[in-house]
N, C-alpha and C positions, 0 to 999 in steps of 0.2 A: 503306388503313386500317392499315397496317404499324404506325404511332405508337400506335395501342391494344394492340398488343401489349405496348410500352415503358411504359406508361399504368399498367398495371396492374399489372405489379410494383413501378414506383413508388409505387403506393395500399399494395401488400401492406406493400413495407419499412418507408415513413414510418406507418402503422396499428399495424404489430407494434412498431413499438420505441417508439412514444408510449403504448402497453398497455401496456407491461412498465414501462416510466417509471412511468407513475401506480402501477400496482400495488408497485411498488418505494417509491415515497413514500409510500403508502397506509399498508406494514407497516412504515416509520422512524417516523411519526408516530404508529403506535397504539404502537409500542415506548416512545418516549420519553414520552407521557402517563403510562402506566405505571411505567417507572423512575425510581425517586425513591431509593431507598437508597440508592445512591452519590455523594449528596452532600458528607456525610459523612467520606467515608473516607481514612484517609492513606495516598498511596502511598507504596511501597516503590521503591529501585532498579531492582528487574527488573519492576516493575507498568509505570514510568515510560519506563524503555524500550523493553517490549513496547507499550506506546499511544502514542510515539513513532513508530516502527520497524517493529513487528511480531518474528517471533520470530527475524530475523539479528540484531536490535539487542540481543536480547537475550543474543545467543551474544557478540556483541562486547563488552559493557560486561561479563561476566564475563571474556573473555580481558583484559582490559583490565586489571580488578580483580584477578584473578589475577598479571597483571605487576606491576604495581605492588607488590605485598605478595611479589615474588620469590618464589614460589611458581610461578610457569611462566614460561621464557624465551620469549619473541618477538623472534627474530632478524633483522635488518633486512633477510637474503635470506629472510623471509617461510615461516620454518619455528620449529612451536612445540616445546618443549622441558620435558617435567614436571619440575620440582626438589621438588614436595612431592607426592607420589600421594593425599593424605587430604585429598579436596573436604572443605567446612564446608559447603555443602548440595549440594541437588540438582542445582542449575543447575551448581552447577563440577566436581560427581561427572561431569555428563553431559559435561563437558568434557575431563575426564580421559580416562572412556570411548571418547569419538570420537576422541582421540588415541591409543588402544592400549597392548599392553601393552610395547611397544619404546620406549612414550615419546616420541615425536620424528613430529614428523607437519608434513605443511603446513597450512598456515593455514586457506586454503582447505577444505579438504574435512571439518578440524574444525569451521570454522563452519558449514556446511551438515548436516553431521548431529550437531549440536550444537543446533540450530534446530528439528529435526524432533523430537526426543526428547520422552519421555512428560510431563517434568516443564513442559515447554513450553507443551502443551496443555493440561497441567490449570492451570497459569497462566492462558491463555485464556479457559479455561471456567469460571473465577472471574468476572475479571475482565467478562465477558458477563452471570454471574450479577447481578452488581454493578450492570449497567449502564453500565459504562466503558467497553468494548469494542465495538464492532458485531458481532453477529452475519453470519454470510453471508449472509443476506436483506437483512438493513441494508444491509451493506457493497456489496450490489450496485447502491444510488442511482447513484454513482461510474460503473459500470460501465454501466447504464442509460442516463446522461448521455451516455456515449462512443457507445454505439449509436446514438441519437438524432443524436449528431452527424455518427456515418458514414452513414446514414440520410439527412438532409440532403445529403450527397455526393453518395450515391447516384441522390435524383432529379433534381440538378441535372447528372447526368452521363447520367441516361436522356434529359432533358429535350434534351440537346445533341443527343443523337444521333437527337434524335425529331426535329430542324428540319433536320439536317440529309438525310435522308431527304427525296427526294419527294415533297410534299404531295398531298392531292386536289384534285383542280380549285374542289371546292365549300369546301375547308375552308383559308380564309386562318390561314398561319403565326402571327400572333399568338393566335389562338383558340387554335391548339394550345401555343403557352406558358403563356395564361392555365392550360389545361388542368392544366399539369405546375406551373402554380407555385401549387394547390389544396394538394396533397399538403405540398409545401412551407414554406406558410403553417405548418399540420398542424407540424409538425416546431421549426419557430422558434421558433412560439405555445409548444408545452410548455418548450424551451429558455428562453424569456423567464419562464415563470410558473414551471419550477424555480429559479432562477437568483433569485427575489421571495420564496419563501413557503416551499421546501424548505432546511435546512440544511446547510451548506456539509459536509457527513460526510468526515471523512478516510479515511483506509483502514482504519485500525485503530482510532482511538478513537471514541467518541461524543460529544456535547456538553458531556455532562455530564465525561466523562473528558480532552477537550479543556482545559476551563476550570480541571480540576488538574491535569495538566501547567504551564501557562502558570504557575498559582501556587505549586507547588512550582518553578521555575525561575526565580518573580522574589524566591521566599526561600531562593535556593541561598547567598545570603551571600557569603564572602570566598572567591576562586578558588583562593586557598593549600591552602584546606581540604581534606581528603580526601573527605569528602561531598558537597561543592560540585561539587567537580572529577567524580565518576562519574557527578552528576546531570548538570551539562553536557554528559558523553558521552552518556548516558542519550536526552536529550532530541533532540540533534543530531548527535549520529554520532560517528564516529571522525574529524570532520573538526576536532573540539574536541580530539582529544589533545595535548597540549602538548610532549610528549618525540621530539624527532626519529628517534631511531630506532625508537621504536612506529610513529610514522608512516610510517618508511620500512618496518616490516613488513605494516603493514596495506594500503599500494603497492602491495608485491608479490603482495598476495593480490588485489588489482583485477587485475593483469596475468597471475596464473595463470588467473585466470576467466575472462579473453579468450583465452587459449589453449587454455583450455580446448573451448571453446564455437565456436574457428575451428573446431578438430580435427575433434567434433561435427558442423559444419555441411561 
């Protein structure tokens, strides 16, 4: 009876993570009944790219903007450079800040506490306000989804190891499949009915802040423009910079990260 031991952590994992799923889509759907004011609302640059991105995109389309108006150098070996210390808001104060008072800082490690800063969160917690944002409870659908899916791994890899184990005399192999693929079913079943009725939730935005994005990005208008151009970054990254050696700075700031992060591990 070894296989009831595997049986039943099978029942626990695929149980626990189809509960947290429902209850996870439970509080997206009483959320979004609920918010309606942000249908309304025109985003901004740094609204656009924090429901984009989240809050690196938002450190990036200020360094970005900040280059362009040569107000801070970005040097193609991925080191930033202040030429005007007197941010025009928050967001590029906070940029200033996380680069020091030496002025000259990498990329990297600006953009990361750049990201974290105050003026970021209270962005957030607007934009949440709003209903554009997902909350952590929202945002954890996504996250829900992924469980559910290791979850499904998981009893199909108890289930292996349950047949592979010597059966009982009385209890033919196939039963004990059927056994393991109850749980299973369990696991698929929510997979398929979120996948039909629950909202596709990105990580940062909501529906509703979804469908303004999309339309502020199909009236960014002519690429030339200077607004055009940071919404595009806004929206889609730093992989829209158009200027080769922004690009080759913000390169290097991928490859310090990796070195970073080898170091680390």
């Amino acid at each position: 009876m070894f296989w009831l031991l595997l049986l039943l952590p099978a029942w626990a994992v695929a149980g626990l993570a189809c509960t947290r799923l429902c209850l996870a889509a439970l509080r997206a759907a009483a959320r979004e009944a609920t918010d309606t004011a942000g249908h309304g609302h025109a985003l901004t640059l740094y609204e656009a790219a924090f429901l984009s991105g989240g809050p690196r995109r938002v450190a990036d389309v200020t360094l970005v903007s900040m280059a362009r108006q040569r107000r801070l150098l970005l040097a193609h070996t991925g080191w930033a450079t202040v030429v005007d210390p007197r941010g025009r808001d928050e967001m590029e104060r906070s940029v200033i800040g996380a680069i020091g008072p030496g002025g000259q800082s990498r990329i990297a490690p600006v953009r990361t506490a750049a990201a974290a800063a105050d003026s970021v969160r209270a962005l957030a917690d607007r934009l949440v306000g709003a209903g554009l944002a997902v909350p952590d409870d929202t945002r954890s659908v996504a996250a829900a989804v992924r469980r559910v899916r290791l979850a499904a791994a998981a009893v199909c890899a108890l289930g292996v190891a349950a047949l592979a184990l010597p059966a009982p005399d009385d209890m033919p192999r196939l039963l004990i499949a059927l056994w393991f693929s109850l749980p299973l079913a369990l696991t698929l079943g929510c997979l398929a009915i979120t996948r039909m009725e629950v909202h596709p939730y990105a990580r940062w935005a909501s529906p509703t802040g979804q469908r303004l994005v999309g339309a502020l990005l199909r009236q960014a208008g002519d690429p030339a423009d200077e607004r055009a151009y940071l919404t595009s970054v806004a929206v889609r990254g730093v992989h829209a910079v158009g200027e080769p050696d922004l690009r080759a700075a913000f390169a290097h700031r991928e490859e310090y990260l990796g070195e970073h992060q080898r170091r680390r591990g």
